[in-house]
ROSE-4610 file (N, C-alpha, C; in Angstrom, 1 decimal, always signed):
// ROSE-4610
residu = [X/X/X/X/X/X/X/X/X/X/X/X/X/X/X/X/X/X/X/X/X/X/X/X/X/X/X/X/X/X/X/X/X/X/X/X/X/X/X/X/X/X/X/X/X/X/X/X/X/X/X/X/X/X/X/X/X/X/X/X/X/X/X/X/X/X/X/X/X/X/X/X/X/X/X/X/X/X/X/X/X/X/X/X/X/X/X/X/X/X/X/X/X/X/X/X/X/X/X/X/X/X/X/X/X/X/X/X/X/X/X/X/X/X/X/X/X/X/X/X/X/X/X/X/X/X/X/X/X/X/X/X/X/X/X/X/X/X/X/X/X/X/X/X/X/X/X/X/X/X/X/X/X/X/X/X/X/X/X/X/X/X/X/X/X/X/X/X/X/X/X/X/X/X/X/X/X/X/X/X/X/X/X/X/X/X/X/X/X/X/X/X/X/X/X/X/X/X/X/X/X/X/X/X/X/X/X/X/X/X/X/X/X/X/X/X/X/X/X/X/X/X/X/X/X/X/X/X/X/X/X/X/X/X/X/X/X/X/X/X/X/X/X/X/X/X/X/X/X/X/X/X/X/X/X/X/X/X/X/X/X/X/X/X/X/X/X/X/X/X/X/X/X/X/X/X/X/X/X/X/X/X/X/X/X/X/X/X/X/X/X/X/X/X/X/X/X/X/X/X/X/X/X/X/X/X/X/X/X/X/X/X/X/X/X/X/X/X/X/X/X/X/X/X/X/X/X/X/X/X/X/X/X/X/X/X/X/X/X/X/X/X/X/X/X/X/X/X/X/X/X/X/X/X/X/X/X/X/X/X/X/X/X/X/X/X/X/X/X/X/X/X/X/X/X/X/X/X/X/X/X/X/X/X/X/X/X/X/X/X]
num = [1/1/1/2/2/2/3/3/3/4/4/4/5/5/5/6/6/6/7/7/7/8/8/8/9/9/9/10/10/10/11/11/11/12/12/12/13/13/13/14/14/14/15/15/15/16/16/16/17/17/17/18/18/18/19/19/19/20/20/20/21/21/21/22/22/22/23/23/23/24/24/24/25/25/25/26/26/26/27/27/27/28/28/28/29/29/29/30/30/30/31/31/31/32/32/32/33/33/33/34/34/34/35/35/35/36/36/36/37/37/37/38/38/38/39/39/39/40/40/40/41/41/41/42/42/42/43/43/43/44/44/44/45/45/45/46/46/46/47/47/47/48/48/48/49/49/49/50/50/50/51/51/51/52/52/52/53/53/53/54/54/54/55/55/55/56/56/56/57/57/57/58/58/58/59/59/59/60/60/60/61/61/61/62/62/62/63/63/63/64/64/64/65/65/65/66/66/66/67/67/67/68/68/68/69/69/69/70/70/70/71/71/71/72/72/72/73/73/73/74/74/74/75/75/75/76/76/76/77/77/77/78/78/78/79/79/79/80/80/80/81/81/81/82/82/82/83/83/83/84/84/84/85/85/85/86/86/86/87/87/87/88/88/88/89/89/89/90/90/90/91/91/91/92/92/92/93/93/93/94/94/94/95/95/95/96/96/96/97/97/97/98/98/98/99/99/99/100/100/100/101/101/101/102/102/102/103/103/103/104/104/104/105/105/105/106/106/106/107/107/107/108/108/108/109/109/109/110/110/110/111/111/111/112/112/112/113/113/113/114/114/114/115/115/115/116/116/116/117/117/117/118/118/118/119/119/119/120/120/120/121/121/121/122/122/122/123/123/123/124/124/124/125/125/125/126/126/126/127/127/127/128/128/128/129/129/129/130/130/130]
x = [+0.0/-0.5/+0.7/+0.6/+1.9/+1.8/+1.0/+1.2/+2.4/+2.7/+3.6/+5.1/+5.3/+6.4/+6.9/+5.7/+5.6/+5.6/+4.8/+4.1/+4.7/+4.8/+5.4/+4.5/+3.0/+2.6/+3.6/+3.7/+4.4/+5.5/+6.4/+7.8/+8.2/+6.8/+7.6/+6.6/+5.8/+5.9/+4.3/+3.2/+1.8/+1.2/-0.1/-1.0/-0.2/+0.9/+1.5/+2.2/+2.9/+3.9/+2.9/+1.7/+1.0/+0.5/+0.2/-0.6/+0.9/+1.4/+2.6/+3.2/+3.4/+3.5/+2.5/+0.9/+0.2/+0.1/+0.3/+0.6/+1.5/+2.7/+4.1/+4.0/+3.3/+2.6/+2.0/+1.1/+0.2/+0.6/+1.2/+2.6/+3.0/+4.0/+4.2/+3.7/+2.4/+1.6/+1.2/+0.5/+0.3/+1.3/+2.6/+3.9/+4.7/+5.0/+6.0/+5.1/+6.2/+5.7/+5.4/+6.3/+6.4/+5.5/+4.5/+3.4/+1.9/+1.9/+0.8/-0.4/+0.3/-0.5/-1.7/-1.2/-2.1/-2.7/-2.0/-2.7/-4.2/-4.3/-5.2/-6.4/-6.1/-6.7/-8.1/-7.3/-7.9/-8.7/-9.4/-10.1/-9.5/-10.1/-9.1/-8.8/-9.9/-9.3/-9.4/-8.2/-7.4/-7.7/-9.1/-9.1/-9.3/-10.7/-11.1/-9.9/-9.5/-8.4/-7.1/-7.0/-5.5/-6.5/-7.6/-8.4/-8.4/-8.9/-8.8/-7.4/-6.3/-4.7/-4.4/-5.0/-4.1/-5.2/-6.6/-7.0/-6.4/-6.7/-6.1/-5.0/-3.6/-2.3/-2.6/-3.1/-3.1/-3.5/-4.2/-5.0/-3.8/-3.5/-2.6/-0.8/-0.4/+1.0/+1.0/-0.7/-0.5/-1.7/-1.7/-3.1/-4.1/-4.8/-6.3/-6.7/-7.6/-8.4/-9.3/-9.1/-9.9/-10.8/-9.8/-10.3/-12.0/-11.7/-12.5/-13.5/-13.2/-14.5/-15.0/-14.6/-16.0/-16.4/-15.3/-15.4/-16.0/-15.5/-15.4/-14.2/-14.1/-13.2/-12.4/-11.2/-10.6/-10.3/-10.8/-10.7/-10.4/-8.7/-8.2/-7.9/-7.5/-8.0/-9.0/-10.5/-11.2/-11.8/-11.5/-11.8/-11.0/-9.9/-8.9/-9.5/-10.1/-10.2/-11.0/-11.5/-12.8/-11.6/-10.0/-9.2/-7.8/-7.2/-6.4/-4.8/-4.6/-3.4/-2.0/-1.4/+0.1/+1.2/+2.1/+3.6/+4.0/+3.7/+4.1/+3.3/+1.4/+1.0/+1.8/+1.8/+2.3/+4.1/+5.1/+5.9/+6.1/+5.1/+4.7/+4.0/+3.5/+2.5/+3.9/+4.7/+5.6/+7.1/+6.3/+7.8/+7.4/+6.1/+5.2/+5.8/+5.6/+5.4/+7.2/+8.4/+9.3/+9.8/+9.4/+9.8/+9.1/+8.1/+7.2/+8.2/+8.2/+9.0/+10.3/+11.1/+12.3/+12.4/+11.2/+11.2/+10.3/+10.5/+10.1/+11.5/+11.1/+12.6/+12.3/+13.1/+12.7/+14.1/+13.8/+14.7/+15.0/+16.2/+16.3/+16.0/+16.1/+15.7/+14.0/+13.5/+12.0/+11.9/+12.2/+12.1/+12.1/+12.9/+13.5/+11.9/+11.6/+10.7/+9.5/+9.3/+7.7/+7.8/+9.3/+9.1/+8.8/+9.4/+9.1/+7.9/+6.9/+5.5/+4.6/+4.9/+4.1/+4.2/+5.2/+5.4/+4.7/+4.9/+4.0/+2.7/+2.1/+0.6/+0.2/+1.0/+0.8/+1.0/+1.8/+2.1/+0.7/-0.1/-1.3/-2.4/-2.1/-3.7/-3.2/-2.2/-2.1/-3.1/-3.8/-5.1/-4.9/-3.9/-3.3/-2.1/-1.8/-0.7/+0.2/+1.1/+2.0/+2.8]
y = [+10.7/+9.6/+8.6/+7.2/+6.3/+6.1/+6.2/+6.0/+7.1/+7.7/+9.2/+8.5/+7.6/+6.6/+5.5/+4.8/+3.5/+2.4/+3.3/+2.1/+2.8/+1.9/+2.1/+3.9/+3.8/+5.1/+6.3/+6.2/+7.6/+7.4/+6.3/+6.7/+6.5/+6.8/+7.5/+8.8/+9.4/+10.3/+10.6/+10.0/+9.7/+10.1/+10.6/+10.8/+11.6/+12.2/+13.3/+12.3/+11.4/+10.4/+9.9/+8.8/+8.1/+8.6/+9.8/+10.7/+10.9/+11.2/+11.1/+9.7/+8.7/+7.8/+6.9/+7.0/+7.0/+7.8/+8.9/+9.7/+9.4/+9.2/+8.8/+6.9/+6.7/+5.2/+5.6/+6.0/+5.9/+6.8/+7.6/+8.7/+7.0/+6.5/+5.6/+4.9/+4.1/+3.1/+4.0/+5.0/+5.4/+6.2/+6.1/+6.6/+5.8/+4.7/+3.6/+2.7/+2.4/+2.1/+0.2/-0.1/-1.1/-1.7/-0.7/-0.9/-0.8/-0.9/-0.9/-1.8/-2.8/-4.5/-3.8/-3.3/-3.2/-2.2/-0.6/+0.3/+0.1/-0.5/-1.2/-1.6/-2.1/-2.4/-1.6/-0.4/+0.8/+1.4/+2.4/+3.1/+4.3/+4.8/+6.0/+7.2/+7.4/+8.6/+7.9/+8.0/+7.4/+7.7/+8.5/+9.4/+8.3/+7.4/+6.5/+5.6/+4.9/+4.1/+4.4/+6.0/+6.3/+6.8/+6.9/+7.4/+5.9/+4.6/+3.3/+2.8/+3.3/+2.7/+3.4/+5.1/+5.6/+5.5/+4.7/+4.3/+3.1/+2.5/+0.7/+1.3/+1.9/+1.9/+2.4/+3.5/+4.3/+2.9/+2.4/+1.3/+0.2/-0.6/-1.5/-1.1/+0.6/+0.9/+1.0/+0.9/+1.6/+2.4/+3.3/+4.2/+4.4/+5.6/+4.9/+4.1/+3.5/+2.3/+2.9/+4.0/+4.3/+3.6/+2.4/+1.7/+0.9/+0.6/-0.5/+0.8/+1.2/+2.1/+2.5/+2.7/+2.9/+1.5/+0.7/-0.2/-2.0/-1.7/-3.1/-3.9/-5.0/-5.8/-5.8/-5.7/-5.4/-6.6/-7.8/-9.2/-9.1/-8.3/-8.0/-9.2/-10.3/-11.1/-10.9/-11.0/-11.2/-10.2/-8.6/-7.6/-7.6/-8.3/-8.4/-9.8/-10.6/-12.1/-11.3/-10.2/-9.9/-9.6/-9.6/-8.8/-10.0/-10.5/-11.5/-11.3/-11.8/-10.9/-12.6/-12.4/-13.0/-12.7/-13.4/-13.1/-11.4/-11.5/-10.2/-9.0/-9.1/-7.9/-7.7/-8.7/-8.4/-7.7/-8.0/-7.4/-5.7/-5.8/-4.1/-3.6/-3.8/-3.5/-2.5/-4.1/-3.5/-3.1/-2.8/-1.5/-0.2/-0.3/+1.2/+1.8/+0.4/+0.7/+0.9/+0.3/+0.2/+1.8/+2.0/+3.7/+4.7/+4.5/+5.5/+5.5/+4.1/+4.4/+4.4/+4.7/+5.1/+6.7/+7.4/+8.8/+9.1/+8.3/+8.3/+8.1/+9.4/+9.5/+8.7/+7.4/+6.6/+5.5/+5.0/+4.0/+3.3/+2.6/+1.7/+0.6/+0.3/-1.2/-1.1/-0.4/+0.2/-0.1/+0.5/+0.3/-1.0/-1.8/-3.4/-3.9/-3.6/-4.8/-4.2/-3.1/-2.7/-3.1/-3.3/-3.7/-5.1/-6.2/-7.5/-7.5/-7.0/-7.4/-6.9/-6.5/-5.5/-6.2/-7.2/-8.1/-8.9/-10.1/-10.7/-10.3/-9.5/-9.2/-9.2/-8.8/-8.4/-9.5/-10.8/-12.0/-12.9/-12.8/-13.0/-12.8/-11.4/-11.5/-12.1/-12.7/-13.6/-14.8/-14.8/-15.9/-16.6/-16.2/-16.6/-17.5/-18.5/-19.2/-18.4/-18.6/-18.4/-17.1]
z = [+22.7/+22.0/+21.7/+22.0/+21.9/+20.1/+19.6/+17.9/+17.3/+18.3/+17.6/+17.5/+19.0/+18.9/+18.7/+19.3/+19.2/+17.8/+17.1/+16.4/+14.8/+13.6/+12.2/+11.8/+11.8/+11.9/+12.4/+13.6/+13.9/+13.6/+13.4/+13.2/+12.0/+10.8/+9.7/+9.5/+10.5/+10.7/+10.3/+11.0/+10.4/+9.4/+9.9/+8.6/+7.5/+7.6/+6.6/+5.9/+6.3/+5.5/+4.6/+5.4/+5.1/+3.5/+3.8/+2.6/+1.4/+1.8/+0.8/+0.1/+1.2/+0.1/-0.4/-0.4/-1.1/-2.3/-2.5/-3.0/-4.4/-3.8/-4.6/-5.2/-4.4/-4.9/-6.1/-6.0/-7.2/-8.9/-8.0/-9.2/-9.8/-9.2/-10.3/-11.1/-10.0/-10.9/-12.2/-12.4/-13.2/-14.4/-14.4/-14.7/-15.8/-15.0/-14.7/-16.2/-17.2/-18.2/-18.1/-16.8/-16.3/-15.3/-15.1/-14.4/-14.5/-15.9/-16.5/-16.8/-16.3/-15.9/-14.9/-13.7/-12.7/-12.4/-13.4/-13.4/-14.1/-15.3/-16.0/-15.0/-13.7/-13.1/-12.4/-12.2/-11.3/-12.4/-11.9/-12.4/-12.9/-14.1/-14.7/-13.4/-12.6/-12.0/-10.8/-10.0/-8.9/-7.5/-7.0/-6.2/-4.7/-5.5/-4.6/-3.9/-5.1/-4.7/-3.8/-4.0/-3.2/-1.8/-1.4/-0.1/+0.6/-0.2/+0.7/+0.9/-0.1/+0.5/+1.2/+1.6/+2.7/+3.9/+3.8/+5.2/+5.3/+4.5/+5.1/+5.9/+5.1/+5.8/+6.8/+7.4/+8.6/+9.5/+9.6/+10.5/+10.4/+9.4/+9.0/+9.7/+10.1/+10.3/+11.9/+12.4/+13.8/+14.2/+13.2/+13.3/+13.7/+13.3/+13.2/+12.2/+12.6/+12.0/+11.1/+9.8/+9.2/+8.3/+7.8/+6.8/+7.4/+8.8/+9.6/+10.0/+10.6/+10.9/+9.4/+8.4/+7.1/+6.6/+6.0/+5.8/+5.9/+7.6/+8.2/+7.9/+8.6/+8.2/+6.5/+6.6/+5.2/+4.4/+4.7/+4.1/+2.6/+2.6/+1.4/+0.1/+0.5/-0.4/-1.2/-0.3/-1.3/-1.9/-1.2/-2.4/-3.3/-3.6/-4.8/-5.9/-5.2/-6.3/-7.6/-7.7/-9.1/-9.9/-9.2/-10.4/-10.5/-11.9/-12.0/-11.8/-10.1/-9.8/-9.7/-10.5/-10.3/-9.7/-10.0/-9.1/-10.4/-11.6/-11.7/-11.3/-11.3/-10.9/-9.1/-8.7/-7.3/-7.4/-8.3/-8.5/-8.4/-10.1/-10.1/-9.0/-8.1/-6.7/-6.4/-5.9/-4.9/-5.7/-6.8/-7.3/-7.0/-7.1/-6.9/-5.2/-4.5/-2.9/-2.6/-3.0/-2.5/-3.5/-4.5/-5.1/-4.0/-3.5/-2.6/-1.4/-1.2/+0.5/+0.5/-0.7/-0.9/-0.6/-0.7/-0.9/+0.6/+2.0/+3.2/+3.7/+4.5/+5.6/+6.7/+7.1/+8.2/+8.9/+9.6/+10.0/+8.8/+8.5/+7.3/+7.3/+9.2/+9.3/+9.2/+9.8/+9.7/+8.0/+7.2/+5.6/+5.0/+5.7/+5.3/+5.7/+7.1/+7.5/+6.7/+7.1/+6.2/+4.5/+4.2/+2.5/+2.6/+3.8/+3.9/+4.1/+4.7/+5.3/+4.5/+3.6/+2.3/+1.1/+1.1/-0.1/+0.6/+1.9/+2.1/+2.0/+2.4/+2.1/+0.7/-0.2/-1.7/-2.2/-1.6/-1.6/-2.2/-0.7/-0.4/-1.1/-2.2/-3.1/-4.0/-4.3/-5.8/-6.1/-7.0/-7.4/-8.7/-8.9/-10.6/-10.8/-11.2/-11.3/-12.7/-12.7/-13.7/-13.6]
C-alpha cells in the first residue's frame, strides 16, 4: 500500500500515530490550564470528539477517508460556526496539536509543514473578530 510511504499518514507511522496523537491532543485540551477556552467547548466526555479528529486526520494525512465515508463531506467551517472561535481559541487548538506532535517521532521538516497546514486550517474556522 503506497500510504505506508508516500503520503504524511504512513510517514508518521498511520493509524497507530494517528490514534496517539489524537490521543495526546486531547490529554492537553483538557489539562492545559491555558486551554480552557475551547475545552469548554467539547463535551464533558471526549470520546465522540477524539473518534471524528482521528477520522478526519486519517483521511486529511493520506489515509483512509474515514471521516467521508460516515460523515460525507467534512465542510469544517461550518460544523464549527455553532461555536465562537477567534485568533485565541485557534491558538489554544494549536498548542494542543503542536504538544501532540511534538511527542510523534517523524521527519522535522514533515513536522514544520503539517504544523503550517494545521494552523492554516485552524486559521480557517475563525468566525470571531478580536
Amino acid at each position: 500500500m503506497t500510504t505506508t510511504t508516500t503520503t504524511p499518514y504512513g510517514l508518521i507511522g498511520g493509524e497507530q500515530s494517528i490514534l496517539i496523537l489524537v490521543d495526546r491532543f486531547y490529554f492537553y485540551m483538557d489539562s492545559l490550564p491555558e486551554t480552557q477556552g475551547i475545552r469548554a467547548m467539547h463535551q464533558t466526555n471526549l470520546a465522540s470528539a477524539k473518534a471524528k479528529l482521528f477520522k478526519f486526520l486519517s483521511g486529511w494525512l493520506g489515509g483512509p477517508n474515514l471521516f467521508i465515508e460516515e460523515f460525507g463531506h467534512p465542510m469544517l467551517r461550518a460544523r464549527h460556526l455553532p461555536f465562537a472561535i477567534g485568533e485565541s481559541e485557534r491558538d489554544q487548538w494549536m498548542l494542543c496539536m503542536n504538544k501532540a506532535l511534538a511527542e510523534i517521532t517523524m521527519d522535522p521538516q514533515l513536522k514544520i509543514n503539517l504544523q503550517n497546514a494545521l494552523k492554516q486550517l485552524a486559521t480557517h474556522m475563525i468566525n470571531q473578530d478580536g
